[in-house]
N, C-alpha and C positions, 0 to 999 in steps of 0.2 A: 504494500500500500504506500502510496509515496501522493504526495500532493501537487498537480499537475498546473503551468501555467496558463495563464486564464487568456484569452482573444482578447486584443482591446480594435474596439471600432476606429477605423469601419474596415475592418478584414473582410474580406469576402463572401468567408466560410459565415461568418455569421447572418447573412443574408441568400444562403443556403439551405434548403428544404435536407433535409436528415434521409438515410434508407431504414428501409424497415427491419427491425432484427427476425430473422427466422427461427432462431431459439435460441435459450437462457442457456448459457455456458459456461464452463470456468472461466474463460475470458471475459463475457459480459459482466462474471461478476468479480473480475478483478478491477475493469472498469469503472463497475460502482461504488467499489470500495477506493478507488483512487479520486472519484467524484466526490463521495463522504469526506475526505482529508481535505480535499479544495473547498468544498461549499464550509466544511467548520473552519478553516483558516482565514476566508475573506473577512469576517465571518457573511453568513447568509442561513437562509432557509427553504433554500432548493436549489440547484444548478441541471443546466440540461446538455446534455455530451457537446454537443458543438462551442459551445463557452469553450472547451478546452480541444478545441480542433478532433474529436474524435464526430466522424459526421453517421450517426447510427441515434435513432429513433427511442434513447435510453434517457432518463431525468432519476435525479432524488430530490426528494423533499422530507425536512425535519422542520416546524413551526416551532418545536414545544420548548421550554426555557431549559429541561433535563438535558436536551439532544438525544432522547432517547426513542426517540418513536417513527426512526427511519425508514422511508416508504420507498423501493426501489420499481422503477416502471420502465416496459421498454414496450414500445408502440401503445404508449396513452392515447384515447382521443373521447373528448366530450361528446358523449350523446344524449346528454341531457340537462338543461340549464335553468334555472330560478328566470324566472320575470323581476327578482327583486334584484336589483342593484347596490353593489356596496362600493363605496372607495376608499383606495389605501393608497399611502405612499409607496411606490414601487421606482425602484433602481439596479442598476446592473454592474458586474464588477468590471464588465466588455465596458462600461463609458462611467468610469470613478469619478465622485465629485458632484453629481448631477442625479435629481433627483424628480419625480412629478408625479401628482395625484391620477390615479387610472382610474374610468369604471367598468367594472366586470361582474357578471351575475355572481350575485352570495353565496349561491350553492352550485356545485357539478357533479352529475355523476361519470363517472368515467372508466372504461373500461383499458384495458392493461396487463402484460401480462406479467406476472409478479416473479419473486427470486428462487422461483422452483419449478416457474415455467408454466405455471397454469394462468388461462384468462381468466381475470375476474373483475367484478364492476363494483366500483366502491363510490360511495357520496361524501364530496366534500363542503363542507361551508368555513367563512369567513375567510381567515386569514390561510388555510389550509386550499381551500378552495383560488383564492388571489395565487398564492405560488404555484400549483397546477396547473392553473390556465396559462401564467408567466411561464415556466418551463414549455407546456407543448405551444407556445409560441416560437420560442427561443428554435425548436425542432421544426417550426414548419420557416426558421427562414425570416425570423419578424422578430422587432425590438419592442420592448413595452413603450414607447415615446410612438410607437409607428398607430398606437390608440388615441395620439391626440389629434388638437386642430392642427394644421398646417403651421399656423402661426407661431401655437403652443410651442409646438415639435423643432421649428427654427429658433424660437429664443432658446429652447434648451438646448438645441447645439451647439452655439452660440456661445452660452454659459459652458459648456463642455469644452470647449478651443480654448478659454478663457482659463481655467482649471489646469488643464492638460500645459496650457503655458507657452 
């Protein structure tokens, strides 16, 4: 397990759609567990494989303040979303410094297949549900800022040139 370097925008691969994994392996789950070392070092609470140039269809997410409730996914996809909407500040390690309010439905369910290879569909809400949908963005190729206004999305890059220096 070692802790992998992170993309910083606008690398390419991060505006790159992911492949799909066709099964859970000793490699994907080495993968995840090199994911886990990254997403607790930035720190965060989720990262999705292309953050770290591996381009396959894999995310974790840990919300919890323990770090113990590690959720490992390889080909998530929401098929089913709340009507209610929540917003959180959401940021990325790929653009440091810079940060913006997202809204994304409260709850998803989403199907996935988990660390032993089985599909299963799990319901997320709030802040668990915000990092899920941020990751299988991150895998189909899209930034959380790519949710705002046009205008929003330019002052915040903007402010990111500005950071970056």
């Amino acid at each position: 397990m070692s802790v992998r370097e992170i993309l910083q925008w606008p690398d390419k691969r991060l505006r790159t759609a992911c492949a799909d994994v066709d099964a859970v392996t000793d490699k994907v789950r080495a993968i995840w567990d090199d994911m886990i070392d990254t997403m607790d070092a930035m720190p965060g609470v989720g990262l999705g494989a292309s953050q770290i140039g591996v381009m396959q269809r894999l995310a974790v997410v840990d919300t919890s303040e323990a770090r113990n409730t590690r959720i490992r996914m390889a080909n998530p996809e929401v098929i089913d979303a709340s009507a209610i909407m929540n917003t959180h500040e959401e940021a990325s390690p790929c653009l440091p410094g810079v940060w913006a309010k997202v809204d994304r439905p409260r709850g998803v369910r989403v199907r996935f297949m988990d660390e032993a290879g089985e599909l299963v569909e799990r319901d997320f809400v709030g802040l668990d549900a915000t990092s899920v949908q941020h990751q299988i963005d991150h895998l189909a190729g899209k930034m959380y800022f790519d949710r705002l206004s046009k205008m929003k999305r330019d002052m915040l890059l903007r402010r990111a040139r500005k950071v970056k220096g």
